[in-house]
C-alpha positions, 0 to 999 in steps of 0.5 A: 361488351368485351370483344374477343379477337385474339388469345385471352388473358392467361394470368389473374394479373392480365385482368387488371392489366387489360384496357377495359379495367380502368373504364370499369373503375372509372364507372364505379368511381362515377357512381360512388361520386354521384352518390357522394359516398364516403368511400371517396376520401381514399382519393382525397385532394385526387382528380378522379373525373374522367374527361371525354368518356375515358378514364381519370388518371386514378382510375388509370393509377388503381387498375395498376395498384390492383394488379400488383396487389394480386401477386405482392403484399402491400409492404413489398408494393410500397418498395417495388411501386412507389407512386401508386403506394399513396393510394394504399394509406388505409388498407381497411378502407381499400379493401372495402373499396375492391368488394364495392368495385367486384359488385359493381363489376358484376352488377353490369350487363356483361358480354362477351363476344368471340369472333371465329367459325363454329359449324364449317365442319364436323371436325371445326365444329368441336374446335370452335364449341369447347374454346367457347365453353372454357374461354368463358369458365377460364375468364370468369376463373381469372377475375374470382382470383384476382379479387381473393388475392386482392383481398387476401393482401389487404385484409392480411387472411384468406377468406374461411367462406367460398362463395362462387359467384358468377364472375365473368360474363352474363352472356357470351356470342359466338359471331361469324360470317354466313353466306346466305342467299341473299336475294339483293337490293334493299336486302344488301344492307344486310349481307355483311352483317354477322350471325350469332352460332353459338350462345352461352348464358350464365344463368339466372340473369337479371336485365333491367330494360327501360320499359315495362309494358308494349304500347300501340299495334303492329302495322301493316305498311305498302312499302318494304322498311329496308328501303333506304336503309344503310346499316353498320356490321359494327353495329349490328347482329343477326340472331338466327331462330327457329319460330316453330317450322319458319327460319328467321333472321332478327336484326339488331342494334347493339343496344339491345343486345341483352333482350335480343339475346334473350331470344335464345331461352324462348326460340331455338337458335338455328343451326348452320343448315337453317341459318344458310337458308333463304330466311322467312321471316326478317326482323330488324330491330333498332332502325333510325325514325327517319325509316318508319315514316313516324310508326314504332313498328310496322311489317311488311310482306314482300312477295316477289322475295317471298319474305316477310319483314318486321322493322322495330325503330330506334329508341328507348320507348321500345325498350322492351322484350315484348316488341322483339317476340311480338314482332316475331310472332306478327310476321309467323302468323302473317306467312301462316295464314297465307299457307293455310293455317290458323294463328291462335293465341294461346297455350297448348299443353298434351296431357297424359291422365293417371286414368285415362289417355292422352289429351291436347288442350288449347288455351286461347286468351289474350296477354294477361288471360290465364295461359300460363297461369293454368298451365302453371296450376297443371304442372301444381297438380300434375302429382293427382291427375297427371302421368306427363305433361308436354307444352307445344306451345305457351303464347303462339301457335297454328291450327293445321287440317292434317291427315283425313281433316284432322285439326292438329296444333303446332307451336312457335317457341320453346319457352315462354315469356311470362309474368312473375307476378301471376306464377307460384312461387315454387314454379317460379323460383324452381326454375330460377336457375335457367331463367332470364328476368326482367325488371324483377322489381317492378309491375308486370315483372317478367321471366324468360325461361326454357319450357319444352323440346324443339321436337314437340313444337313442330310434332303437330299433335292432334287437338282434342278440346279448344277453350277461351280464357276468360279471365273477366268473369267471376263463378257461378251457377250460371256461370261454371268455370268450365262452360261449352258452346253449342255451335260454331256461330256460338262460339266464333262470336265468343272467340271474335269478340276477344273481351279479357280484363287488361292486366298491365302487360300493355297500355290497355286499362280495364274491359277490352276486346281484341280480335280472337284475342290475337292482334298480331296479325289476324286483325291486319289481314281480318278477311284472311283470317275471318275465312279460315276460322269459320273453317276451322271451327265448323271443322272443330265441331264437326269432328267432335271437338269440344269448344268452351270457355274457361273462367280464370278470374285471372282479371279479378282481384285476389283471384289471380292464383286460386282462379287459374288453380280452381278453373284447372281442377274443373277442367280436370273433373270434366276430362276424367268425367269424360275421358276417363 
């Protein structure tokens, strides 16, 4: 993590010169030490351990080596320095040495954080935004130079073959100070802390949390997690987002700075007017055992400040891009179903048919059921039967009555958080480039990546069919992959019920039952919620709107591809039957 609060290095030699380039070889010092790599015998007879977290004096002696390796040849060094020139006994080896020291380098995390002001004005908005973008290309320029004029000095030739990797930061932050209306006491703790404004991503990037999978629920507490609580604005960040029409501030301990940062491929980042508004949503993600009373996760919605506050506590069990979405998506659906609105947990696509009119089609299903997968074999077989295709949402979303009663559907994020294991391939690797993923090389891998417009997420478009994903039953006579209810009791047992086969995405194993399929929120507030989806499903079918099931056999071996893509063209067949 590289703060930057004055003028960045200029020079390819300024790299090697900084503070930070002999703890960066002292890390890769420490790996090749633990792995007992014969590139050590460079350092023979040399102490290369680092005492107390800092760097050795090898490491102090290599940073030097290098930096003038970037601009004198190896025969001159050995004049001009020579008490580094010892470390240059093997050339061929040293060079080795520097291409491990390059990958190492750019196997880490790496941050960037820029301190300044970005949105006071028109005029210092485009003064704070371009030094953002060339800073970051600059630096990244700097150190691709430096390591080819190190290896051009040592391997006596310019490389004939140019590969232009990315160099210099996975993620770079723009912070500054927003004066916000804080309304005061346990909410003090959060009034020094810094707001993200701008956010750059070079993409794709490959983050590799501690866990895999979400444990345990979302509890609902009687007591504000803020009380008590004292934070570090050294410590902590606060991202601002759009989660559909609700502003949030999300809270976080530096430790989880890549998966916080991540949000900004899957919600929109706020701009300045939204991020000086009273916030809706509060998330604070990193706070010591001692505040949550023995839970991981628990809300709490604070009526006299009108905001709702999720705190996620401290450790590496939580170590997950889901607890920080989930969270999120809890507290919306709790501030939704006070203001009226039914949570769904589920997709919703707006599909414009080659023969016939628009459609708005709802996915309801838990994690693992299909959403994402159907809509992934939507977009496979977008060339038959599509003209265009629009996602408003592809995990969250809300029911409101419109206009003359109509039910309308409103999403919550621009992107989706998906599994890689159930993607295509092509889906998947077609938008590697603005992707974010993590633990690629494990069971439910994962894929954070931009799927829609901002626009249509809070568009609010009229809802014309509403299917559960049923990811657990195979095809047959009996049982089509497309089947409808006849009733709203019918269907509400269906949706009430919540069967899915678990799919690894939580600790869950086997056939289980989650109310509407969506624990995060409706079973807190079950009497609530009850009431308006008795609602808004008399209303669905009062208006016409077909409600059913959808068989992805998503949950059944071999089928995890070719059920979503089959269950799809059923769905296709009846559209056009129907609508065409």
């Amino acid at each position: 993590m590289i703060y930057m609060t004055g003028a960045l290095c200029t020079q390819p030699v300024q790299v090697l010169q900084s503070a930070q380039a002999p703890r960066v070889i002292q890390g890769y010092l420490n790996r090749l030490v633990a792995r007992e790599s014969e590139s050590l015998a460079l350092f023979t007879g040399l102490d290369i351990q680092n005492s107390e977290g800092g760097s050795s004096p090898v490491a102090e002696q290599l940073a030097r080596l290098l930096s003038l390796l970037v601009d004198m040849a190896p025969a001159d060094l050995r004049v001009k320095a020579p008490d580094v020139a010892g470390l240059l006994k093997d050339r061929t080896e040293l060079a080795e040495f520097v291409e491990g020291l390059y990958d190492y380098w750019r196997g880490l995390e790496r941050y960037l954080i820029f301190e300044g002001g970005a949105d006071q004005s028109r005029d210092r908005a485009v003064e704070g935004h371009m030094p953002f973008i060339t800073n970051n290309e600059d630096l990244t320029n700097l150190i691709r130079e430096a390591y080819r004029r190190i290896e051009r000095h040592l391997r006596g030739h310019w490389p004939r073959v140019y590969r232009q990797v990315p160099a210099g930061v996975n993620m770079s932050l723009l912070i500054d100070e927003v004066h916000w209306p804080n309304p005061g006491g346990v909410y003090e703790a959060l009034r020094e802390i810094r707001q993200v404004r701008l956010a750059l991503l070079v993409l794709p990037v490959i983050l590799y949390p501690r866990r895999n999978t979400r444990q345990g629920k979302f509890v609902r507490v009687a007591e504000n997690p803020l009380t008590g609580v004292q934070l570090d604005p050294q410590q902590w960040f606060c991202l601002p987002i759009r989660v559909g029409e609700l502003n949030f501030q999300v809270y976080f301990n530096r430790e989880f700075l890549g998966m916080a940062v991540s949000l900004v491929n899957l919600f929109e980042l706020s701009g300045h007017t939204e991020a000086r508004c009273k916030p809706d949503g509060i998330v604070v993600f990193g706070l010591p055992e001692e505040h949550m009373n023995g839970e991981r996760t628990v809300f709490y919605l604070d009526e006299q400040a009108d905001i709702a506050v999720g705190a996620v506590v401290n450790s590496e069990e939580v170590d997950y891009f889901g607890y920080f979405k989930k969270m999120i998506l809890t507290l919306h659906n709790a501030i939704m179903m006070r203001r009226g609105r039914l949570p769904l947990h589920g997709a919703m696509v707006r599909l414009r048919l080659r023969r016939g009119p628009a459609v708005s089609l709802v996915i309801v299903g838990d994690s693992g059921a299909g959403k994402s997968e159907t809509i992934d074999a939507f977009n496979s077989l977008a060339a038959d039967w599509i003209s265009d295709m629009t996602i408003v949402f592809d995990d969250m979303g809300t029911l409101a009555l419109g206009e003359e009663q109509r039910i309308c559907g409103y999403g919550t994020e621009i992107g989706a958080f998906v599994r890689l294991d159930d993607l295509d391939p092509s889906y998947a690797f077609g938008r590697l480039d603005r992707s974010i993923l993590m633990n690629p090389h494990r069971q439910n891998a994962r894929v954070v990546l931009p799927l829609t417009e901002y626009a249509d997420v809070v568009a609010g478009y009229p809802v014309d069919l509403v299917m559960y994903a049923n990811n657990f039953e195979t095809v047959n006579e009996e049982r089509p992959p497309v089947e409808f209810f006849q009733t709203s009791e019918q269907a509400l047992e269906v949706f009430r019920t919540g069967y899915h086969a678990a799919k690894g995405t939580t600790d869950e194993q086997g056939l289980v039952k989650s109310y509407f399929a969506n624990p995060f929120g409706p079973p807190q507030m079950k009497d609530l919620h009850e009431s308006l989806a008795k609602r808004y499903f008399e209303a669905a079918f009062a208006q016409g709107i077909p409600v059913g099931q959808i068989r992805t056999r998503l949950g059944i071996p071999g089928w995890e591809r070719e059920g979503p893509r089959a269950a799809a063209e059923a769905l296709f067949q009846h559209l056009l039957a129907t609508r065409g």
